[in-house]
C-alpha positions in Angstrom: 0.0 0.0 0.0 1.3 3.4 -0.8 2.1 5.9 1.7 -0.5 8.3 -0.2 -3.6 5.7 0.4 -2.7 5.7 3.8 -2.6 9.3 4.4 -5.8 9.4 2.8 -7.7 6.4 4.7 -6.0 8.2 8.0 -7.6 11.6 7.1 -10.8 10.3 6.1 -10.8 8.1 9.3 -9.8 11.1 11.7 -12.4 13.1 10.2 -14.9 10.1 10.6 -14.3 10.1 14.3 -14.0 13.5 14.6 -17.3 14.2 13.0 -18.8 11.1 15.8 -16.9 13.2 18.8 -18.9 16.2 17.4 -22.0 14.5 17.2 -22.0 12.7 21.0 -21.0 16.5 22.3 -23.4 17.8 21.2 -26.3 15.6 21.9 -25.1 15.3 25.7 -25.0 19.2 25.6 -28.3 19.6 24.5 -29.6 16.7 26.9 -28.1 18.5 29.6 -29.6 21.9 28.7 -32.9 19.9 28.3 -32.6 18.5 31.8 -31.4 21.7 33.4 -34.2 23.5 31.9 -36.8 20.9 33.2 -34.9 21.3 36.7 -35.4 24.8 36.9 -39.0 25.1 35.8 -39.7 22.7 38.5 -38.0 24.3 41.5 -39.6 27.9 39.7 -42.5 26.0 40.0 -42.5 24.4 43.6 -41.3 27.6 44.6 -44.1 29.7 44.1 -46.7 27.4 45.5 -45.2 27.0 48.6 -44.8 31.0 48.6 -48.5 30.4 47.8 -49.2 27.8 50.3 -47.2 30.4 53.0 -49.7 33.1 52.3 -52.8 30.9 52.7 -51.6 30.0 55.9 -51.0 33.1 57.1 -54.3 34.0 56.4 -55.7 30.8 57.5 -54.0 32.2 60.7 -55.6 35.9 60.8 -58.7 34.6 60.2 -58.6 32.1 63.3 -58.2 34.8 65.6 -60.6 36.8 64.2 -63.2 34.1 64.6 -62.5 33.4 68.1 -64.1 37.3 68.7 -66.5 36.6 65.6 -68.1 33.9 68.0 -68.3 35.6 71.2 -69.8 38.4 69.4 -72.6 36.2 67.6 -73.4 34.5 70.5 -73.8 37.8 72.6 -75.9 39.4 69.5 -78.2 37.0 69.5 -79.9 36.7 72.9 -79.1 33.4 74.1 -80.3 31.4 70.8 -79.4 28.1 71.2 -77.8 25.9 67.7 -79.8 22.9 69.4 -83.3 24.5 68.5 -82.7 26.2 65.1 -80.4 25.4 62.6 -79.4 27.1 59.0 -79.6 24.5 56.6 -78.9 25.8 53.0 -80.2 29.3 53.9 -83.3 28.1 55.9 -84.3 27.3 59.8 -84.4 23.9 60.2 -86.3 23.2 63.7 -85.5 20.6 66.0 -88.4 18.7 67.6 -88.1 17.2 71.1 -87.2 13.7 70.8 -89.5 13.0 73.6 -92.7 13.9 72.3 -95.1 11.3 71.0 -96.0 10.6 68.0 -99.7 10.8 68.2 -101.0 14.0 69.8 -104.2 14.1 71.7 -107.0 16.0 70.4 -106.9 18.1 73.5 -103.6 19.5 72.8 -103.9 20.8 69.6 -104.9 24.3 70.7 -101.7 24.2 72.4 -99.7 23.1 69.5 -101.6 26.3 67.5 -100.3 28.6 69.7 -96.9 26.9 69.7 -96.6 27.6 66.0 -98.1 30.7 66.0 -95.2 32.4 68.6 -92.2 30.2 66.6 -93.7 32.2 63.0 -93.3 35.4 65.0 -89.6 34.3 66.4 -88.6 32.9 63.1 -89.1 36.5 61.5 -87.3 37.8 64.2 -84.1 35.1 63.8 -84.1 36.4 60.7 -83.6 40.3 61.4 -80.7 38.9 63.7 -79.0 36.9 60.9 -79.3 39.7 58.5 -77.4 42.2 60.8 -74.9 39.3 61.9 -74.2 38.6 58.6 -73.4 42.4 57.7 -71.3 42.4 61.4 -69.2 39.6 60.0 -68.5 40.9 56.3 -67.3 43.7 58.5 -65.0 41.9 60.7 -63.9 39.9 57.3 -63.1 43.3 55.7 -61.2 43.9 59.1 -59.1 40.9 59.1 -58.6 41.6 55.0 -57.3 45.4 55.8 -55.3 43.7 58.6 -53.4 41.0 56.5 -52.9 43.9 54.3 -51.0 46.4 56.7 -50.0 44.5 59.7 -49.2 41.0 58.3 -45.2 42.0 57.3 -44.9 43.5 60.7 -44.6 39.8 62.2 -41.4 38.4 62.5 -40.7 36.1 59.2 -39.5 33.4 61.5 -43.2 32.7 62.6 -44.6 34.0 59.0 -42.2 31.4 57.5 -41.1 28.6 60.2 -38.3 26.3 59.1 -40.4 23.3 59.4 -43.8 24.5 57.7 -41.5 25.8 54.8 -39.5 22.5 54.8 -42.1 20.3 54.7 -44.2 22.4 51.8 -40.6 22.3 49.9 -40.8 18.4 49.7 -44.6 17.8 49.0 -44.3 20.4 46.5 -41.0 19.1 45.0 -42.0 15.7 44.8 -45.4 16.7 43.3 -42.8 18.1 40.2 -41.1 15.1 40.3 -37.7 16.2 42.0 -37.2 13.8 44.8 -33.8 14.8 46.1 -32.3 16.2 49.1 -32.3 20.2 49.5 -31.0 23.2 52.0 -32.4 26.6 51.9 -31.9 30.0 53.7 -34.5 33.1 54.3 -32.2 36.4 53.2 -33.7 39.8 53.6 -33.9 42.5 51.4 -30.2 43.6 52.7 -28.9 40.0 51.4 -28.7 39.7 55.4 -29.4 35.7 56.9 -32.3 35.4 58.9 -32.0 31.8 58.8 -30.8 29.1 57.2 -30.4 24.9 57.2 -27.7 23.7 58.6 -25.8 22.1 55.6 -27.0 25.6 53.5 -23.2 25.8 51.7 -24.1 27.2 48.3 -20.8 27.8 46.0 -19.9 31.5 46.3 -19.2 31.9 42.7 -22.6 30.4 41.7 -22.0 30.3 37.9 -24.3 27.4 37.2 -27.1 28.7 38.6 -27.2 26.4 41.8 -28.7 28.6 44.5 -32.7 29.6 43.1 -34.2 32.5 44.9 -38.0 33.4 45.1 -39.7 36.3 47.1 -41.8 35.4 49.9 -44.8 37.2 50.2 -44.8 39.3 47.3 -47.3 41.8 48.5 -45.2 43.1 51.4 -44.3 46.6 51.1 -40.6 46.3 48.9 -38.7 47.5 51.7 -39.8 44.3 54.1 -39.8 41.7 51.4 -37.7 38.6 52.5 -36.6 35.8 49.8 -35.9 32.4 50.2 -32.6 30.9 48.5 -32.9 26.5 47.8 -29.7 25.0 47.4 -29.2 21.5 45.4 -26.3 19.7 47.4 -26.9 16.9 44.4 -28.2 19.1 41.4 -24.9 18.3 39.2 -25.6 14.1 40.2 -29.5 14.6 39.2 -28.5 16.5 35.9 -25.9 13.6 35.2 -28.1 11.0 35.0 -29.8 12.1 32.1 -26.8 11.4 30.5 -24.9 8.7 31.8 -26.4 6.2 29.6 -23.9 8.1 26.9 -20.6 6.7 28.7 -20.8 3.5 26.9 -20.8 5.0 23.8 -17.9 7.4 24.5 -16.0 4.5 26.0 -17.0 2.4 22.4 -15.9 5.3 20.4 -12.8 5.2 22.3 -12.1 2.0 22.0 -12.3 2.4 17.7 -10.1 5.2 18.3 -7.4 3.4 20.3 -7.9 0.4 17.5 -7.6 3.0 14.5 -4.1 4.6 16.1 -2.6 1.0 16.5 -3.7 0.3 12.9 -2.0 3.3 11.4 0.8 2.8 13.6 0.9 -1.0 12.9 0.3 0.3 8.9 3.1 2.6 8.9 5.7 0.4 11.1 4.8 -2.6 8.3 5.5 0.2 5.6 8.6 1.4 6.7 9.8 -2.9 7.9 8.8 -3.8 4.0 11.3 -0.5 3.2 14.1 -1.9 5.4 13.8 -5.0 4.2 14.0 -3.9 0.6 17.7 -1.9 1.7 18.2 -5.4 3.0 17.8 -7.4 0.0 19.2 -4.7 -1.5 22.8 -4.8 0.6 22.4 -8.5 1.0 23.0 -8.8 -3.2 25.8 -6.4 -3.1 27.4 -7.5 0.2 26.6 -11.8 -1.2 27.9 -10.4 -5.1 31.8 -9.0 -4.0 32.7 -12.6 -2.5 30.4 -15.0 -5.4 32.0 -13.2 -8.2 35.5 -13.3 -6.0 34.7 -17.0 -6.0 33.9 -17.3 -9.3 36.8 -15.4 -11.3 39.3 -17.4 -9.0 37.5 -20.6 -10.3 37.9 -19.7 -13.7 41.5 -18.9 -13.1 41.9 -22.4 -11.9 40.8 -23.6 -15.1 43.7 -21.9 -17.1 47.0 -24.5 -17.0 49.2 -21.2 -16.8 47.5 -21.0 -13.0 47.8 -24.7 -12.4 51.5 -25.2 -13.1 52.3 -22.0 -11.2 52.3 -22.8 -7.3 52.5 -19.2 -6.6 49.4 -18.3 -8.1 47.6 -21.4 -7.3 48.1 -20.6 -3.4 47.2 -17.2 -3.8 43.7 -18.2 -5.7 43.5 -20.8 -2.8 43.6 -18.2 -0.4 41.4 -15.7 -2.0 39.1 -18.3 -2.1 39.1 -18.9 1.8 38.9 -15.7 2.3 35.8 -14.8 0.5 34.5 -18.1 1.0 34.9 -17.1 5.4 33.6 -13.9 4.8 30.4 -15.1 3.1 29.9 -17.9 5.5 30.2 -14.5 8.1 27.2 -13.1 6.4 25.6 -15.8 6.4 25.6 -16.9 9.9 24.7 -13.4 11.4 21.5 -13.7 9.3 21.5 -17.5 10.5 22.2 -16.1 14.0 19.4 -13.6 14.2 16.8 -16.2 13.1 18.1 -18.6 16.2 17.3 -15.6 18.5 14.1 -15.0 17.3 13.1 -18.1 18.2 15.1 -18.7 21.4 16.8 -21.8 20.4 20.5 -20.5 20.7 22.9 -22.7 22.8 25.5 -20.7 24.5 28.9 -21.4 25.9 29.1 -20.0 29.0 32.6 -20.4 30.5 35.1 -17.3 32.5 36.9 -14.9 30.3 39.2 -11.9 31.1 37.5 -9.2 29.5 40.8 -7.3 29.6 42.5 -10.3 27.8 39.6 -10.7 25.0 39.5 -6.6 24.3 43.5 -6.9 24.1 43.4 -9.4 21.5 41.1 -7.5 19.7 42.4 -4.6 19.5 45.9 -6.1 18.4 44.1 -7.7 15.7 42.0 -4.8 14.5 44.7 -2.3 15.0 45.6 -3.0 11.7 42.4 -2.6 9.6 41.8 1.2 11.7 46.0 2.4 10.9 44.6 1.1 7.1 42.6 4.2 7.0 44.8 6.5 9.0 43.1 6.5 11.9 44.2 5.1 15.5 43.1 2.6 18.1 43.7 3.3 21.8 43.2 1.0 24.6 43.1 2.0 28.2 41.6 -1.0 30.2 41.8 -0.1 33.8 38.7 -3.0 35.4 40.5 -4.3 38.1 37.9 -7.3 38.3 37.1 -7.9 34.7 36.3 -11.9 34.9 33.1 -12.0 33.4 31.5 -15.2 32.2 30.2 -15.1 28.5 30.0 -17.4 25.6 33.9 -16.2 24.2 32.9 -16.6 20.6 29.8 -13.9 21.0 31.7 -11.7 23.0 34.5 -11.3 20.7 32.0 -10.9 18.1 30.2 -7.8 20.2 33.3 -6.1 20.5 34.2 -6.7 17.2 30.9 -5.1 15.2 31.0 -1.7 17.7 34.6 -1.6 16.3 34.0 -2.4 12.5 31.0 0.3 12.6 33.1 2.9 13.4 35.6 2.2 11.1 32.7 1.9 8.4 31.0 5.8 10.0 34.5 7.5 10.1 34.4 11.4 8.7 36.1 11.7 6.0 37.7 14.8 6.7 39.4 13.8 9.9 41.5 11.1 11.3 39.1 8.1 12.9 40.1 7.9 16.5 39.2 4.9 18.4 39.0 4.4 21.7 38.3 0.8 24.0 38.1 1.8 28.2 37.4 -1.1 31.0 36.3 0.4 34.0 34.5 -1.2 37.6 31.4 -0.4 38.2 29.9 -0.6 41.6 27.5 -3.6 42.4 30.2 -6.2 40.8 30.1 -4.9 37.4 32.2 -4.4 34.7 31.7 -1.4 32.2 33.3 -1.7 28.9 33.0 1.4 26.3 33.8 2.4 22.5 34.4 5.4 21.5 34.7 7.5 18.3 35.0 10.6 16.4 32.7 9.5 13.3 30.1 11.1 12.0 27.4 10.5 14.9 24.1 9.3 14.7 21.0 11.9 15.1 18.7 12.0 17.9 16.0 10.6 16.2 17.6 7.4 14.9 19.5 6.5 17.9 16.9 5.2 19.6 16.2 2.6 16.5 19.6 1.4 16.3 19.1 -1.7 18.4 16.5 -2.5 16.1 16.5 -5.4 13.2 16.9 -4.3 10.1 17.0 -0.3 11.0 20.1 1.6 9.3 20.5 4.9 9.6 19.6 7.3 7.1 23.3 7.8 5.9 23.9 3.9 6.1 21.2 3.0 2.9 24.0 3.7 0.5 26.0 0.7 -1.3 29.5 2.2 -0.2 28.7 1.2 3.1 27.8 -2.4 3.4 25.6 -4.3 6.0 22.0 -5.7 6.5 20.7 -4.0 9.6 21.5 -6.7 11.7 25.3 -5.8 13.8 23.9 -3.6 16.1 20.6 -6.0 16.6 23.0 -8.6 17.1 25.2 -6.9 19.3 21.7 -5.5 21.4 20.8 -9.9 21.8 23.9 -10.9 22.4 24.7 -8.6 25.5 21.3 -8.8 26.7 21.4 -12.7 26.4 24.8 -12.8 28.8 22.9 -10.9 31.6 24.4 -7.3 30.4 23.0 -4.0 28.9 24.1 -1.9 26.0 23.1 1.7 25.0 24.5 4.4 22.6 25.5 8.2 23.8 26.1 10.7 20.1 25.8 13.8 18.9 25.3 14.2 15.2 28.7 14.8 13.4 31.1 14.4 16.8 31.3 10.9 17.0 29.6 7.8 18.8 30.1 5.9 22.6 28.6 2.7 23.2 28.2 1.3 26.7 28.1 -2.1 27.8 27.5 -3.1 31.5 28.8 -7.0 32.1 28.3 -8.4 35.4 30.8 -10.1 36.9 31.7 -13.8 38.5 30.7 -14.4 42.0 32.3 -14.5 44.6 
């Protein structure tokens, strides 16, 4: 796949989700506002009819006292008529016959009885005289207790206009009527923003930006100067609100989940992109690196064919050896590729045994000295490790030490001398510290953290003058991890390259 398409199905997929993210925001936004508007029109609502339900009972409570004198008065006014005789039933006397009486009257008594009914006509017409003026005493006293509601109501204290308890439990009933069952604190506040009282969790935020704290005016009708409000506070307004949209977390999580997936499939995409790259530089340097020692091979094969070569020892040993040589330094290329493949699969048998470290460098260095003074340059050893028995597979080791120094003989500047460098030091904690140091060209920031990777050359190594598959360094990374160690890499671009290995050593 083409970098291109994957820029574009990357784009296209980022807007996708982008787009999705847009979508869920909004939605919960607007479910929030929804909710929060429903909220508010509720409390608004409870509010006003306990205000409402305050202001009946207030009256209720004029009116009570105003009856007690309402009855003495009647009772005075009308002479000593007893409820037991006459009663007003719907706007008419309703008379109340002796219980005792029998129910058949002797003829005698009916004179009586007419004379009975002639002094209750005359007593009914005086009842009603009496009710007509009671009734216009007590639309009088009721205009009384109206004008008194009116201008001495707001000179009671608001604590017994509006007790805690009465207001609490009207809050509640009225709350739960709107469908707002959760818990609540409130506070009475005068006109002067001053406490009169309040609950005693009432601990509204101070900045109240979201509109926690709702005020309404309590008893609206008092003069403006004595009107008191009452603030509600929702402890659990922001818990209430979130449940409208909680049911939305599973799908943010879900959406999450597709993003996390898409990121490790255009990582994945991209690392598979540039691997199929690296492997093409390493088919690439594999042919070229394979081609100098097969067509070495060959020519000196052909040259065995001519008699001239055959009757001359001198050139028949020198063939011979140019033979070996190329023939060991293919077999070398083909066993680090060989040697990579065992580690992958964690199927390499090593030879563990006690070396000098000191010893092994030495030898080393003697032997490489050689190839480094070839190109001008110079190696320096200075192995000061007390302690350097470590125990290593020999073979491997010498091989480590060997790749760190080929590479900088194969990164040298051209413009200056190489200068090499091999230091043993101790370490505490029984360790031995072995490091390589050059003055090559260096390796940038961003690649030296790759370097240990299979396959990965730098950018100035995918050129054909410089020979190698990617795998030294990977090698070099397994190997030192394999015998217990650890390896890493200190440069600055264009001043050279140190490389760091940590051995530990034999026990005591």
């Amino acid at each position: 796949m083409k970098k291109s398409t994957i820029w574009l199905l990357t784009f296209i997929m980022a807007m996708t989700f982008i787009g999705l993210l847009y979508v869920q925001i909004m939605y919960m936004r607007e479910m929030i506002r929804m909710r929060e508007d429903q909220f508010s029109e509720g409390v608004k609502r409870s509010l006003y009819a306990v205000t409402t339900a305050l202001e009946r009972e207030e009256t209720r409570h004029y009116l009570t006292e105003d009856f007690a004198m309402l009855d003495a008065s009647v009772l005075s006014s009308s002479g000593g008529f007893r409820p037991d005789q006459t009663q007003m039933v719907n706007g008419s006397i309703n008379f109340q016959q002796n219980p005792a009486a029998s129910a058949e009257t002797p003829v005698e008594d009916i004179r009586i009885n007419d004379d009975i009914k002639a002094g209750a006509a005359t007593s009914l017409q005086s009842n009603h005289a009496d009710l007509r003026g009671q009734y216009i005493y007590q639309k009088g006293l009721l205009n009384e207790v109206i004008l008194t509601i009116l201008n001495q109501s707001s000179n009671r204290p608001i604590r017994e206009r509006a007790d805690s308890t009465l207001v609490r439990g009207y809050m509640r009933t009225e709350l739960e009527s709107n469908g707002l069952d959760l818990p609540f604190e409130f506070a009475i506040v005068n006109r002067a923003g001053h406490t009169v009282y309040r609950t005693d969790r009432f601990t509204p935020p101070e900045n109240d930006e979201k509109g926690s704290v709702y005020v309404q005016a309590l008893f609206p009708n008092d003069p403006s100067s004595r009107v008191n409000y009452i603030h509600v506070y929702f402890p659990t307004k922001a818990n209430y609100i979130f449940s409208a949209v909680k049911f939305m977390i599973p799908s943010f999580g879900f959406t999450l989940i597709l993003l996390v997936i898409f990121l490790y499939t255009i990582i994945v995409a991209f690392r598979q992109k540039k691997l199929t790259e690296m492997k093409n530089d390493f088919i690439n340097n594999m042919t070229h690196e394979f081609k100098t020692p097969i067509s070495t091979i060959s020519l000196a094969a052909q040259m065995l064919n001519d008699d001239a070569v055959r009757k001359s020892p001198m050139m028949l040993q020198h063939t011979a050896t140019v033979i070996n040589d190329e023939t060991k330094r293919l077999r070398f290329q083909v066993e680090k590729v060989l040697q990579m493949s065992m580690f992958d699969r964690q199927s390499a048998n090593l030879k563990l045994q006690e070396v000098d470290a000191n010893v092994a460098i030495a030898n080393i260095v003697h032997t490489f000295k050689l190839k480094v003074e070839k190109y001008g340059g110079s190696l320096a050893a200075d192995l000061n490790a007390e302690d350097s028995i470590v125990v290593v597979d020999e073979m491997h080791f010498t091989n480590v030490i060997f790749n760190l120094l080929d590479n900088a003989v194969k990164y040298r500047r051209e413009d200056e001398p190489l200068q090499l460098k091999v230091t043993t030091s101790d370490m505490p904690g029984r360790k031995l510290r072995i490091e390589i140091a050059d003055n090559g060209i260096g390796i940038k920031k961003e690649d030296l953290k790759k370097i240990f990777e299979k396959f990965y050359r730098v950018s100035t190594g995918n050129r054909h003058d410089v020979k190698g598959f990617g795998l030294g360094l990977a090698y070099v990374n397994k190997m030192v991890r394999e015998l217990g160690g650890e390896i890493s890499a200190e440069s600055e671009f264009g001043h050279g390259t140190k490389f760091i290995i940590v051995l530990p050593l034999t026990k005591l």
